[in-house]
Each structure stands twice: as C-alpha cells, then as structure tokens.
VOGU-3710 file (C-alpha; in Angstrom, 3 decimals, decimal comma):
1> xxxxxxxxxx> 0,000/0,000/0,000  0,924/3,347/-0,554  1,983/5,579/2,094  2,475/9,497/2,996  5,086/10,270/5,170  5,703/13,546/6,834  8,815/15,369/8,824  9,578/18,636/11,053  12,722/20,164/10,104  14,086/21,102/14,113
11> xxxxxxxxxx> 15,064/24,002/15,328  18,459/21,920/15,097  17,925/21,369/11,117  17,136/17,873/11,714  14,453/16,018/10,427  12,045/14,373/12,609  8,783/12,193/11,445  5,897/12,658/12,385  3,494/9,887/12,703  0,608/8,878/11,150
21> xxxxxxxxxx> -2,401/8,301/12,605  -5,594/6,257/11,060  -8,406/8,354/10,940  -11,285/6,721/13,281  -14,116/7,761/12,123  -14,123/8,744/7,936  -16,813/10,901/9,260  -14,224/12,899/10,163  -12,596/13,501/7,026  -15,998/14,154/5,074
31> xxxxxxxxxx> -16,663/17,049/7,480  -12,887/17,994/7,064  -12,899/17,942/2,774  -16,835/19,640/3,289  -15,227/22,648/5,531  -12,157/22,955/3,179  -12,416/21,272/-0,169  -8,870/22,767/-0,888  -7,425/20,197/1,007  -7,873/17,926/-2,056
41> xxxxxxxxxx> -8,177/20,369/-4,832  -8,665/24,365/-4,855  -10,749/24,637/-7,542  -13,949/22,465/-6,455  -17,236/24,136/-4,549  -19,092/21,305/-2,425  -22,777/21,335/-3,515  -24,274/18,620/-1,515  -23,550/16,417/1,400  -25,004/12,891/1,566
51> xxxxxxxxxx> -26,784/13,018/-1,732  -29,491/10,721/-2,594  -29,780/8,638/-6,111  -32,953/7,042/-7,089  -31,238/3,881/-6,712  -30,939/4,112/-2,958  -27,220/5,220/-3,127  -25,541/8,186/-1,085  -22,667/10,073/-2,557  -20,760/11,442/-0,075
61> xxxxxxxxxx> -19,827/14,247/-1,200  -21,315/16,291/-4,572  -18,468/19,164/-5,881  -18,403/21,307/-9,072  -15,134/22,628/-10,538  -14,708/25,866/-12,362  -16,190/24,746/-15,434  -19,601/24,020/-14,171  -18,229/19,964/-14,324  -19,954/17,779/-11,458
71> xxxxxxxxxx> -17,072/15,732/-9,529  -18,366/12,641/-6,958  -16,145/11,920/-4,215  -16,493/8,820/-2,472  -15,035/7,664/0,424  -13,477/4,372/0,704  -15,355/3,656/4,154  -13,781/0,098/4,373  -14,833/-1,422/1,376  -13,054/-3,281/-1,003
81> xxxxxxxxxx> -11,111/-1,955/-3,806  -13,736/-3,122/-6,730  -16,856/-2,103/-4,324  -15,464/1,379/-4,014  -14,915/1,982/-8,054  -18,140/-0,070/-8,806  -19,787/2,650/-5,986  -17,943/5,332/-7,833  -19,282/4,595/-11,589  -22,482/3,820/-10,741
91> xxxxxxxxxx> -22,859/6,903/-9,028  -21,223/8,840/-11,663  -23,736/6,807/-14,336  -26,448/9,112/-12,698  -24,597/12,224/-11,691  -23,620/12,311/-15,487  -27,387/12,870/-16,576  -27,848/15,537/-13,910  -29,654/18,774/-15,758  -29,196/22,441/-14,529
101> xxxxxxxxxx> -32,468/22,269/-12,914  -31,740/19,039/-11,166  -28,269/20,312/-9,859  -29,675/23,689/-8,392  -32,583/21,704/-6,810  -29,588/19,684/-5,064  -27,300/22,446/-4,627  -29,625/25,366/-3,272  -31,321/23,893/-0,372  -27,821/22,502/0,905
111> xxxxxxxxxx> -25,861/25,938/0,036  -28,371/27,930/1,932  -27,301/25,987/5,026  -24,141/27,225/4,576  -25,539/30,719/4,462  -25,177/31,151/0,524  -27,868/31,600/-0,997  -27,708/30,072/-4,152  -25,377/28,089/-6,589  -25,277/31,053/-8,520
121> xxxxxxxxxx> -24,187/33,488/-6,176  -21,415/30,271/-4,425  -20,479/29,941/-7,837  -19,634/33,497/-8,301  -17,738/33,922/-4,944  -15,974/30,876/-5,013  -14,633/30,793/-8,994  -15,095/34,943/-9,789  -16,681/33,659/-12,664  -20,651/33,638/-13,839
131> xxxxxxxxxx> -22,413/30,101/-13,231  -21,994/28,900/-16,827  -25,222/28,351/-18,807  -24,422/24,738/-19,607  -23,616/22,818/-16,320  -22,325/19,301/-16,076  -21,357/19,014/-19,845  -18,096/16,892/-17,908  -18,005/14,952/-15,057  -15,425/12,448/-12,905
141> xxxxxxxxxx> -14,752/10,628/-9,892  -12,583/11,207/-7,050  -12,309/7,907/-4,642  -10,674/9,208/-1,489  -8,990/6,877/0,967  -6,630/6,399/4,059  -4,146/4,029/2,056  -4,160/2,945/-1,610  -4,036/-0,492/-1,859  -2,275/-2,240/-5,417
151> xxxxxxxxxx> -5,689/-3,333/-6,525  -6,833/-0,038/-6,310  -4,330/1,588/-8,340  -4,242/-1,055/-11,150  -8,302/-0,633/-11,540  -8,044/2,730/-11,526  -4,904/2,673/-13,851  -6,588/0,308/-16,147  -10,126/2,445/-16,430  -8,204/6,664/-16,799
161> xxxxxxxxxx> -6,119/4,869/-19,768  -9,229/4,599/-21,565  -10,061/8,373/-20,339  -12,461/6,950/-17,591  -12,444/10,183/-15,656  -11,867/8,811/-12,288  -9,306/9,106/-9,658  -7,689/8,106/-6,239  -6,723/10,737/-3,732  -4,979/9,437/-0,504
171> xxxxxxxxxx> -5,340/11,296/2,697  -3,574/10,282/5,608  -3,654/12,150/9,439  -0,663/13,151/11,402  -0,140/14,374/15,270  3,256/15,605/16,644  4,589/15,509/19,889  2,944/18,865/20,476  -0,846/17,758/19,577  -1,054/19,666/16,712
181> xxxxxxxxxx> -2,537/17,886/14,007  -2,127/17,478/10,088  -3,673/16,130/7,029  -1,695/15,174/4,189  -2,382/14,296/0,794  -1,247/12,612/-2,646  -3,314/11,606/-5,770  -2,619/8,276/-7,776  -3,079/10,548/-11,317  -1,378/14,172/-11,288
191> xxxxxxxxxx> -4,932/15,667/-11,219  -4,162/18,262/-14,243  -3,601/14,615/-16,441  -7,542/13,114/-14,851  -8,595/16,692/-15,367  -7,392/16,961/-19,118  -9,140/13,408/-19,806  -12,472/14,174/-18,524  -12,837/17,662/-20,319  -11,064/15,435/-23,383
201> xxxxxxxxxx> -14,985/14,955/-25,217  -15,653/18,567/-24,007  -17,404/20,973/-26,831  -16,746/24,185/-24,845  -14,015/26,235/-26,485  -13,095/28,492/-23,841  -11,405/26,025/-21,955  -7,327/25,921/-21,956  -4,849/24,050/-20,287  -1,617/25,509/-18,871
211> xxxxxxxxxx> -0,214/23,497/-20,921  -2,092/24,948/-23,905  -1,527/28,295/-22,873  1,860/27,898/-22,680  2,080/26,609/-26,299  -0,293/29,283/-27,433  1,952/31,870/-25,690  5,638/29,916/-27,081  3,761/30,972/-30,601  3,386/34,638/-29,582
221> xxxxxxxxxx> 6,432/35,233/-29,365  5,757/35,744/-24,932  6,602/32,095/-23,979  9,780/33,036/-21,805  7,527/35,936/-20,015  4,413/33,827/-19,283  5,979/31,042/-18,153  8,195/33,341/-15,439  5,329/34,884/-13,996  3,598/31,157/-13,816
231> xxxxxxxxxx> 6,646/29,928/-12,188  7,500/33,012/-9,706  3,837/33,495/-8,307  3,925/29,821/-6,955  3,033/29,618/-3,747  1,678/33,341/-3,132  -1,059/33,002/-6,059  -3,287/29,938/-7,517  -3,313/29,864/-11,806  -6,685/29,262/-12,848
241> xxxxxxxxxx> -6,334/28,327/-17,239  -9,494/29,921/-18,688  -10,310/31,382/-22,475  -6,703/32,499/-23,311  -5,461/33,747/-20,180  -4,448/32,506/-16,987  -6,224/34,076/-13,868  -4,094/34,250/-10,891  -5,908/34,444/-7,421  -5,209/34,613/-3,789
251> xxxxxxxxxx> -6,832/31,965/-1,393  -8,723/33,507/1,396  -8,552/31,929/5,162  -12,322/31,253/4,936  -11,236/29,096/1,480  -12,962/31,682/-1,330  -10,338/33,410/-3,992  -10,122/36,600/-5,516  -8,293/37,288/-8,346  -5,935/39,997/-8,640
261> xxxxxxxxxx> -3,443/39,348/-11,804  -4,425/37,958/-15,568  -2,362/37,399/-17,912  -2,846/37,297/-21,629  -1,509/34,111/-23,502  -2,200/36,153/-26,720  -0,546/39,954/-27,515  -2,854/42,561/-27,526  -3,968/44,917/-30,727  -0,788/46,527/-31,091
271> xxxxxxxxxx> 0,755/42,828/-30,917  3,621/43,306/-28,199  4,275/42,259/-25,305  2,796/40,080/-22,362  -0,617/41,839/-21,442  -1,742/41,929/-17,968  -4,368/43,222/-15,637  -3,702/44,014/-12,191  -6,508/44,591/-9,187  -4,380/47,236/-7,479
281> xxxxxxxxxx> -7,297/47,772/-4,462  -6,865/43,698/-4,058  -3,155/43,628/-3,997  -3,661/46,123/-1,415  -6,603/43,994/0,910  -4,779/40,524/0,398  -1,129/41,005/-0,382  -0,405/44,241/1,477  0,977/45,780/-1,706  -0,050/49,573/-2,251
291> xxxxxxxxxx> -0,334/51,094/-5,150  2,704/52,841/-5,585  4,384/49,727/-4,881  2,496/48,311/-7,483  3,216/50,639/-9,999  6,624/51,006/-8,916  7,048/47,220/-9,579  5,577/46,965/-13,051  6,214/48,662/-16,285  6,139/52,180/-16,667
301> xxxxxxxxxx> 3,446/51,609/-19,402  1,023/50,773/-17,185  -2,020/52,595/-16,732  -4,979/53,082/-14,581  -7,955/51,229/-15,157  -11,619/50,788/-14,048  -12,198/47,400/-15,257  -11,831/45,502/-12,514  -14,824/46,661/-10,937  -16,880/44,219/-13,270
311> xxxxxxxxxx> -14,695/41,413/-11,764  -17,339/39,244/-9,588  -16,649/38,088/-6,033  -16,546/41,783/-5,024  -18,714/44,207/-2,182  -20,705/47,232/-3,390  -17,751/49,616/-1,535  -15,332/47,073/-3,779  -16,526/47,895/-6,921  -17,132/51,140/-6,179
321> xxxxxxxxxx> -13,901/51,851/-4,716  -11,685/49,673/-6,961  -8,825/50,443/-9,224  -6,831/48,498/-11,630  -3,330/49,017/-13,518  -3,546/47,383/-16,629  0,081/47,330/-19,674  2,444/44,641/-20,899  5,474/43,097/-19,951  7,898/44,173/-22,660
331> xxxxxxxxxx> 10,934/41,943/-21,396  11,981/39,112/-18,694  13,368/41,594/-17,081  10,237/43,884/-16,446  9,094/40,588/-15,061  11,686/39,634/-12,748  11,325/43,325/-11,923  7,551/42,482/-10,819  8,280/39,118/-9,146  11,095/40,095/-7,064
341> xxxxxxxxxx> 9,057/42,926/-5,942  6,082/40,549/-4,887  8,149/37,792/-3,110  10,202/40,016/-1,417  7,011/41,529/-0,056  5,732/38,320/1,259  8,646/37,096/2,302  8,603/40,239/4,815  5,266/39,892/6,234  6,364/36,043/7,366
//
C-alpha cells in the first residue's frame, strides 16, 4: 500500500517524522474535505452532502469545478477496492445525466445551510466567474482513501487509460509531539492529467490548459515571459487556465479566492508584449501591496484602469472603490522586476 510520510525540520535542522495516525471515524474527514475542499483540490465548490440517487445510493460528497463539471467523491469507508470503483461509476452513471435544474434543486437547499444563498451566487464567490449556462457538460470521480491499496491503483490505472475520468486521492492524518494535528495528501493521477481526460470529449471552447496556454503563448512570441510569472507566483497566487489567459488568485482563510493578476496568452492589438491586468485595491486587501508599490514594480506603461470593478466576487464599496493598472510586460526583465518585488514583499510579512 501506498503511504504518505511527513517530517519537522528542528530548530536543530534535523528532520524528525511525524506519525501517522488512522483516521477513526471517515466521518471525520468528510466534514474535514466539506469545511475545506482545498485540502484535495482548490478549484472544487461542495454542492451537496449525503446526496441521494434514485437507486438508494448516497454520494458522499457532490463538488463542481470551475467549469460548471460535477465531480463525486467517495469515500473508501472500508470497502473493497472493486466495491469502491463499482460505488464510484455507478454513481457517476447518474450524476452524469444531472440537468441544470436538477443540480440547483440539489445544490440550493444545501448551500443555503451554509448561508449562501444560491449556486449562482457560491459559484460566483468561489470561482469569480458567472455560473456557466451549460452545467455538467463533464463529469469524474474522485475515490478518497486512508491508504491505496495495489488493486486499487491497477483498476483505476486500467479504467483513466481509456479516459475513464476517475481518480484516487490518498489522505492520511498526522499528530506531533505537540498535539497539533495534520492532514496530508497525494493523488494516484497528477490531477491536471484526470482533469485533461475528462474535459477530453468537451465541446466548450473556452477552456485551456496551462499546458495549452503555454504553447499558445511559445507561438506569440511571450513564452519566456508567461511562463516566469507562472513559475514566480507559486506559492503566493493559484493559476486558474481559462479562455486564453491565466487568472491568478489569492486563497482567502475562509477558502474563497479573488483574483488579482491575468495574464494574456495572446498579444494585444498593437501585438507586443505580455498583457496583464492588475486589481491594485486587491493587492492592497490581500497582499499588502499599495499602489505605488504596485506601480513602482511593473512597467512604466502601465495605466490606470476601471475594469476591474466588473470582476465578480466583489462588495458594493469594492466595486465602487476599486482600481486596476492594466500594460504589458515588454521583457523578462520587467518581469523579474515584478516578481522580485512581490516575493520580497511576502517574504517580509512572514
């Protein structure tokens, strides 16, 4: 079976391991992933709990991704490699049918537990995006267990090479000598690969890979550029790929994002240069970056925009208040420029 293992670095520089500890009751970890998805994936809104089939099944847990995709996760709960998948398709063999109507009848009545009050308005906060007209045009499975056994992974193996969207997430607990305790996780597929296979069949044109992105910006001439700002906001920002531009967003304590960079895989009208839109009021609320900082950092092209108030997520005094800086990257330089700038910041408030 597969196993995580975890270490402290000392205050002596020495590694230490921390143990592992089975999880009791899986309880435990559903209300964990339902309080913080992002423990298995960042880009996933929970949308029902415990959800009913017609065929007297219960899906654990009911997500969405960015795309308006359904994802089932299933818990492994102690059963045996093949009942788990077997649980897993067959609840994915209904899930895939699901309408729009049928999903906001699930997702509504759960969401307004939560205190949102719709999927439309979840959607919005959690993604900064518009619900998408066309829901559920995708859909995969996410099995999520304490250890993955060999069985497991050859089934699951087996099924994704004939783009079975479907998955195996292992999530193990840890406690140090202190009490404090930690969750750690690995996937059997590198979750972009399971990703790219179930939006594979997928009519929608606006969606992009990094990947894709990265090729589409290598043949503007901006490769070098966009894939140094990809690489240097690691860790501080999360990339979200979407219709020719890569949407970079900072994770919130209470698990929501806001976006405050995109970048432009494709030159602008004039055809020069690596385009990019900056929140400047958000760089201020969530990476304690002012504006002259801000400007000070990027090119001396930029200029002041009002754009960003159309960008969802935001409060009435947000959109009335906000202000954007908005130019192109003319070199790597301009962008180390901007990236030293940013992790130096961070680095400082640590």
């Amino acid at each position: 079976m597969q196993k995580i293992k975890l270490w402290e670095i000392t205050t002596n520089e020495e590694p230490k391991e921390i143990p592992s500890n089975e999880i009791s009751l899986e309880e435990r970890l559903e209300r964990w992933l339902e309080s913080d998805i992002a423990v298995l994936e960042p880009d996933l809104l929970v949308i029902g709990r415990q959800v009913r089939t017609p065929f007297d099944g219960t899906i654990d847990l009911l997500c969405m991704d960015r795309w308006g995709d359904t994802v089932v996760l299933e818990l492994k709960r102690g059963k045996t490699p093949r009942e788990v998948t077997a649980q897993a398709l067959d609840y994915a063999s209904w899930v895939k049918d699901l309408s729009k109507d049928e999903l906001l009848a699930i997702a509504d009545p759960y969401l307004k537990k939560k205190s949102l009050p719709s999927l439309e308005k979840a959607f919005s906060e959690r993604f900064e995006t518009p619900l998408p007209d066309v829901l559920n045009d995708n859909h995969r499975s996410l099995i999520v267990a304490e250890a993955m056994d060999d069985s497991t992974k050859r089934i699951i193996r087996y099924l994704s090479d004939f783009k079975v969207p479907i998955n195996v997430a292992t999530v193990q607990h840890f406690t140090d000598s202190d009490g404090k305790q930690f969750l750690a996780q690995v996937y059997l597929i590198e979750p972009t690969e399971a990703e790219a296979k179930a939006q594979s069949k997928s009519k929608r044109t606006s969606r992009n890979t990094l990947e894709e992105l990265e090729t589409m910006a290598h043949e503007n001439g901006i490769g070098e550029m966009f894939r140094k700002v990809r690489d240097g906001v690691q860790g501080i920002l999360l990339a979200r790929p979407y219709n020719k531009r890569i949407w970079y967003a900072r994770r919130l304590d209470n698990g929501m994002q806001r976006t405050v960079l995109i970048v432009e895989a494709v030159p602008n009208e004039q055809g020069s240069g690596l385009v990019f839109t900056a929140h400047a009021t958000r760089f201020k609320c969530y990476l304690k970056v002012d504006l002259e900082q801000l400007k000070d950092w990027l090119p001396q092209n930029s200029k002041q925009t009002y754009s960003v108030r159309s960008w969802s997520g935001s409060s009435d005094d947000e959109r009335q208040e906000a202000l954007g800086l908005e130019g192109s990257f003319q070199s790597v330089d301009e962008v180390e420029k901007f990236l030293n700038g940013l992790r130096s910041s961070q680095q400082a408030q640590e």
